[in-house]
Residue frames as a rotation matrix with the C-alpha (Angstrom) as fourth column:
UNK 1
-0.508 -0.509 -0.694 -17.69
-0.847 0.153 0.508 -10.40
-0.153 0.847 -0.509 -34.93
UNK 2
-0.723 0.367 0.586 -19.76
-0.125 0.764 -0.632 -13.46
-0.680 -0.530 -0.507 -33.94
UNK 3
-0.062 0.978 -0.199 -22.81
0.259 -0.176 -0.950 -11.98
-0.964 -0.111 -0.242 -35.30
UNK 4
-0.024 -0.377 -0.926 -21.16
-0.846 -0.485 0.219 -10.76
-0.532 0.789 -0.307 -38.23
UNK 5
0.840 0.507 -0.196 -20.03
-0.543 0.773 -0.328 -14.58
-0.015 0.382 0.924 -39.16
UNK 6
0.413 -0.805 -0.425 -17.01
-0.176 0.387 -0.905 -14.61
0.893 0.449 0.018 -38.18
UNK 7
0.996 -0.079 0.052 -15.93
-0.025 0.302 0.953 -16.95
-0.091 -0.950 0.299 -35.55
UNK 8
0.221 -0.971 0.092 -12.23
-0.346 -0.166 -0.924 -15.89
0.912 0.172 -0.372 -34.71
UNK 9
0.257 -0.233 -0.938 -10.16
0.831 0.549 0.091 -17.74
0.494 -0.803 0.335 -31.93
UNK 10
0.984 -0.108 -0.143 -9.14
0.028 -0.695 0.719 -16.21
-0.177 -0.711 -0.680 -28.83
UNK 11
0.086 -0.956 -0.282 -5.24
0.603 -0.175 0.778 -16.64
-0.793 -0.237 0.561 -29.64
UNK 12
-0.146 -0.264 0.953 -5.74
0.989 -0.056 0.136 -14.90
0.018 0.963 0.270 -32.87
UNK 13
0.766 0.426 0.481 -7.58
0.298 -0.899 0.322 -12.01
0.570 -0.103 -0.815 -31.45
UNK 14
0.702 -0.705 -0.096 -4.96
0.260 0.128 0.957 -11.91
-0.663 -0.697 0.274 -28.40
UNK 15
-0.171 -0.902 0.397 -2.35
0.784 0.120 0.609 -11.13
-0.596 0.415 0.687 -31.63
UNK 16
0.037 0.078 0.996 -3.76
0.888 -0.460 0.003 -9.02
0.459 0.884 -0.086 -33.11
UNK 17
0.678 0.152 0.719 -4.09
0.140 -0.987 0.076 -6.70
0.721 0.049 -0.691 -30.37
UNK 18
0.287 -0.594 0.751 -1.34
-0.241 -0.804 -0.543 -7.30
0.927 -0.025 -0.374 -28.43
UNK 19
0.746 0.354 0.564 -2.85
-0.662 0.311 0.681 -8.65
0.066 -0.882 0.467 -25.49
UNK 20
-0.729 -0.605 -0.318 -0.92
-0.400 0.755 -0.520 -11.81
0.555 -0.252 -0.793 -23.81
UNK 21
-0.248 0.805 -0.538 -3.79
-0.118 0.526 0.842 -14.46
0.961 0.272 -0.036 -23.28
UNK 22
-0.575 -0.538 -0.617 -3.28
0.503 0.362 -0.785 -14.76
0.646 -0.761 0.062 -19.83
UNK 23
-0.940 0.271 -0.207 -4.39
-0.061 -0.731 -0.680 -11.30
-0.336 -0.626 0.704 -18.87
UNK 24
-0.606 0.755 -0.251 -7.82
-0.557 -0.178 0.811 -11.82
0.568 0.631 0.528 -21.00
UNK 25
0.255 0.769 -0.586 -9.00
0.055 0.593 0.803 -14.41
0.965 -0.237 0.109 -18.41
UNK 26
-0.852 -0.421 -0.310 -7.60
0.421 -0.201 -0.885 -12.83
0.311 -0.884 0.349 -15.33
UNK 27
0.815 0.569 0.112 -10.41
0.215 -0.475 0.853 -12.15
0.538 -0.671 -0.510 -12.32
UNK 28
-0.384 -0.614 0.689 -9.11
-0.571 -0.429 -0.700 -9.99
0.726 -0.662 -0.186 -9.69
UNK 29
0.027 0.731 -0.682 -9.41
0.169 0.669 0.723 -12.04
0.985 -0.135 -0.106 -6.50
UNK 30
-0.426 0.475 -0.770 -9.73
0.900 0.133 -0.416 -9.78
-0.095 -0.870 -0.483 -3.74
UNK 31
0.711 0.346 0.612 -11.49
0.483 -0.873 -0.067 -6.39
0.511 0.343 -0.788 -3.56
UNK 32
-0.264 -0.876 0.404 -9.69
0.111 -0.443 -0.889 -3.38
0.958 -0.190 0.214 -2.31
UNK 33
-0.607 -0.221 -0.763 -8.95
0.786 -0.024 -0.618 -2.64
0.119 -0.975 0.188 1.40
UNK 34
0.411 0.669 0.620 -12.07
0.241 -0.735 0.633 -0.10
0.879 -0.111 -0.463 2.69
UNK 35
-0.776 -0.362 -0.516 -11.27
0.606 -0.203 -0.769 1.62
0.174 -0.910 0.377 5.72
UNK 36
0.000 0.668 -0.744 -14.21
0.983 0.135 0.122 3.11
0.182 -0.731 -0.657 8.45
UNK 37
0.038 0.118 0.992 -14.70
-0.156 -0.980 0.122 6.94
0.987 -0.160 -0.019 8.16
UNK 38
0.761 0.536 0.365 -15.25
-0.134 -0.421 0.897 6.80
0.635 -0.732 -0.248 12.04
UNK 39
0.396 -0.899 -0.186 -11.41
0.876 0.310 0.370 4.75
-0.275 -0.310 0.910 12.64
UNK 40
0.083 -0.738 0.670 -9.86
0.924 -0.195 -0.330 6.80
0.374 0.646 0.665 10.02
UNK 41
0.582 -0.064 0.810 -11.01
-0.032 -0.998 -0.057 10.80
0.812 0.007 -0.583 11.01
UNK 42
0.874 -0.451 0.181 -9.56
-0.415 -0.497 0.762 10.86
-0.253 -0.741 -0.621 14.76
UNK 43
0.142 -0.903 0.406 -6.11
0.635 0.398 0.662 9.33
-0.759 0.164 0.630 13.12
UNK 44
-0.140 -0.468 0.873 -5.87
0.891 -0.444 -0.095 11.62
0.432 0.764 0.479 10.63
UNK 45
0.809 0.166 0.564 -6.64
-0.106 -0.903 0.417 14.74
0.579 -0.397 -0.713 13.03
UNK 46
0.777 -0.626 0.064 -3.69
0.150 0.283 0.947 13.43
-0.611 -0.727 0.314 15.11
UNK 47
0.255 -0.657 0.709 -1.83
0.892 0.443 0.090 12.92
-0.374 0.610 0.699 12.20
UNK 48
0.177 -0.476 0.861 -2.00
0.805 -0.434 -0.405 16.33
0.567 0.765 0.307 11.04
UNK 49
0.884 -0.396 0.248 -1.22
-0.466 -0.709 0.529 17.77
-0.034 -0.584 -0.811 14.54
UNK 50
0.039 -0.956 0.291 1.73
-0.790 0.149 0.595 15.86
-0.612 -0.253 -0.749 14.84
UNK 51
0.795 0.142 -0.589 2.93
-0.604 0.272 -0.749 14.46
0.054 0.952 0.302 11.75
UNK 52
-0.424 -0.870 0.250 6.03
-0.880 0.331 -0.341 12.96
0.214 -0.365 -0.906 13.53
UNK 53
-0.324 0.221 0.920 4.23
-0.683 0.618 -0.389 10.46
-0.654 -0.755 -0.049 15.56
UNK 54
-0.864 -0.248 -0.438 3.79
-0.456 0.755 0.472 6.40
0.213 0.607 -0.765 14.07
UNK 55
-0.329 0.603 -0.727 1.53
-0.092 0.745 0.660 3.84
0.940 0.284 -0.190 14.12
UNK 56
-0.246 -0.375 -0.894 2.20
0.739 0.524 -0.423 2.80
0.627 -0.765 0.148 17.57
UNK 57
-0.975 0.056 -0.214 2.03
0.122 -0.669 -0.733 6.35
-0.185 -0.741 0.645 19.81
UNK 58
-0.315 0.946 0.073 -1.31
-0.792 -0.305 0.528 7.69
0.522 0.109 0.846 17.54
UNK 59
-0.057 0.636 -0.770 -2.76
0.052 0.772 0.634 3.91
0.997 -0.004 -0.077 19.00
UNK 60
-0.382 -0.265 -0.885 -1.32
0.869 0.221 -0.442 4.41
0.313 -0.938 0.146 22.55
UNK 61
-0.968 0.239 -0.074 -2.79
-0.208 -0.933 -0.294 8.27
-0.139 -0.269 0.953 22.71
UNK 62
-0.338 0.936 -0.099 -6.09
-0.702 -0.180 0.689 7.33
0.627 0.303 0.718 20.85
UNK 63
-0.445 0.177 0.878 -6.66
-0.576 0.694 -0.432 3.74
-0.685 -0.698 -0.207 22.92
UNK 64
0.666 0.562 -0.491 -7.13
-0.746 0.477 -0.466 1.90
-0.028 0.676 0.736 19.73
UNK 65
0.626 -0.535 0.568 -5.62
0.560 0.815 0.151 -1.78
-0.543 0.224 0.809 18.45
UNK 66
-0.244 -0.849 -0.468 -1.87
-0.589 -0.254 0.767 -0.70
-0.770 0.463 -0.438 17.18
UNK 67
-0.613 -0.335 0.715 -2.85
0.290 0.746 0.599 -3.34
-0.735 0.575 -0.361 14.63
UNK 68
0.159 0.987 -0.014 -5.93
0.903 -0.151 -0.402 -1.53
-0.399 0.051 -0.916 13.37
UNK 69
0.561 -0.142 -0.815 -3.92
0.241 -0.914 0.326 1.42
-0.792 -0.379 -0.479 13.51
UNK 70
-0.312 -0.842 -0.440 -1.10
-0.523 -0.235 0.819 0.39
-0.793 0.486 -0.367 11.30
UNK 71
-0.162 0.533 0.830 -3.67
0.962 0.274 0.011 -0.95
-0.222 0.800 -0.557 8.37
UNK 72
0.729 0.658 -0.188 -5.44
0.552 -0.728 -0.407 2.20
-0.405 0.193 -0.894 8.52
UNK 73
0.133 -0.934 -0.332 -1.47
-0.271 -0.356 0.894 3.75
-0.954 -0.029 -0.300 8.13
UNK 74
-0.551 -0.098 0.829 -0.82
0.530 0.726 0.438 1.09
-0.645 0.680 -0.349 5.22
UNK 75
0.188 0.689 0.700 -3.94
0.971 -0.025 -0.236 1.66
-0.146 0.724 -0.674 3.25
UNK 76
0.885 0.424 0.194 -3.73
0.457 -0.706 -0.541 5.39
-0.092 0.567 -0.819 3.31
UNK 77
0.183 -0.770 0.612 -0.14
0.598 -0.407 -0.690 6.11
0.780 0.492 0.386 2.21
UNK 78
0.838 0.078 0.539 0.19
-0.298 -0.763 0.574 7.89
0.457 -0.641 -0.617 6.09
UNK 79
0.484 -0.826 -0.289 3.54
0.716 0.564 -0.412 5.18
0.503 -0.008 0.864 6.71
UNK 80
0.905 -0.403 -0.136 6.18
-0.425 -0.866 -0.262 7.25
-0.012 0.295 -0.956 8.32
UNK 81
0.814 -0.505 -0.288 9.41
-0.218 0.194 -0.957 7.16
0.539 0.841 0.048 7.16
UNK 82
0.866 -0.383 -0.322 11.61
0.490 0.520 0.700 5.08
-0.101 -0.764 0.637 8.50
UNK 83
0.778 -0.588 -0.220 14.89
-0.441 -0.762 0.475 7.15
-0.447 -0.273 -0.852 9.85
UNK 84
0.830 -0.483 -0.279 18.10
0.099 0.619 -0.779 6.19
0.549 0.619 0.562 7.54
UNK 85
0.990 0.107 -0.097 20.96
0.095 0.021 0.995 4.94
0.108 -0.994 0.011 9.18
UNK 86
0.908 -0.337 -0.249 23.78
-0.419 -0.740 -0.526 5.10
-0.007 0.582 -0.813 7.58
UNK 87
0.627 -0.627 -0.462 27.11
0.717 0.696 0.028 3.98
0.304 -0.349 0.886 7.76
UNK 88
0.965 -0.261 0.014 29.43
-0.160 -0.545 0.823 5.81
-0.208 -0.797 -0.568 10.51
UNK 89
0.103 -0.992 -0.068 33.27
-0.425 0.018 -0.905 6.27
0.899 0.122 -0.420 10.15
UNK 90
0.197 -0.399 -0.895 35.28
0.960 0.262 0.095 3.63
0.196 -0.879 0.435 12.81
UNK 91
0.957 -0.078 0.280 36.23
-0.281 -0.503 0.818 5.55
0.077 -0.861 -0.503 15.74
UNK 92
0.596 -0.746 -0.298 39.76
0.274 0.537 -0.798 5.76
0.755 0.394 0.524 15.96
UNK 93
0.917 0.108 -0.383 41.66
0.394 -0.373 0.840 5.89
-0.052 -0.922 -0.385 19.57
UNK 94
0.880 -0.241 0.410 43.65
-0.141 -0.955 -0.260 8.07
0.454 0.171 -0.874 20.33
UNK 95
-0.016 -0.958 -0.287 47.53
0.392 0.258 -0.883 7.54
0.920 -0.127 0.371 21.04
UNK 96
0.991 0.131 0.029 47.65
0.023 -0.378 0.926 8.33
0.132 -0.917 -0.378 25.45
């Protein structure tokens, strides 16, 4: 529009389409999380013999850093689900 001759502000554009000024001068400021084809394959071959097993055993079986382990877990959506516990009827004793 510049070139055209018409110098329009940024809050005006920003209204007209909608926008909320904020997001128009937002930088993302980190990149995403990569993760090491050569960490990742022998954790996911574990992972899809035994799909039970966590962060923690796959490190203690493979002899990697549990901390390494549970990024690599994180980043690819491989989490497992943590066991719900519920809430238990009281125990009630019995009359002797």
């Amino acid at each position: 529009m510049k070139e055209d001759g018409f110098d329009v502000s940024m809050v005006k554009l920003c209204r007209w389409f909608g926008v909320a000024r904020r997001s128009v001068y937002y930088t993302p400021r980190k990149a995403v999380p990569k993760v090491k084809p050569e960490l990742a394959a022998p954790i996911e071959a574990m992972i899809e013999a035994e799909p039970s097993f966590g962060y923690r055993t796959v490190a203690g079986l493979l002899g990697m850093n549990k901390n390494t382990v549970q990024r690599i877990f994180q980043i690819k959506g491989w989490q497992v689900r943590k066991r719900a516990v519920g809430k238990r009827p009281r125990i009630e004793a019995l009359p002797s």
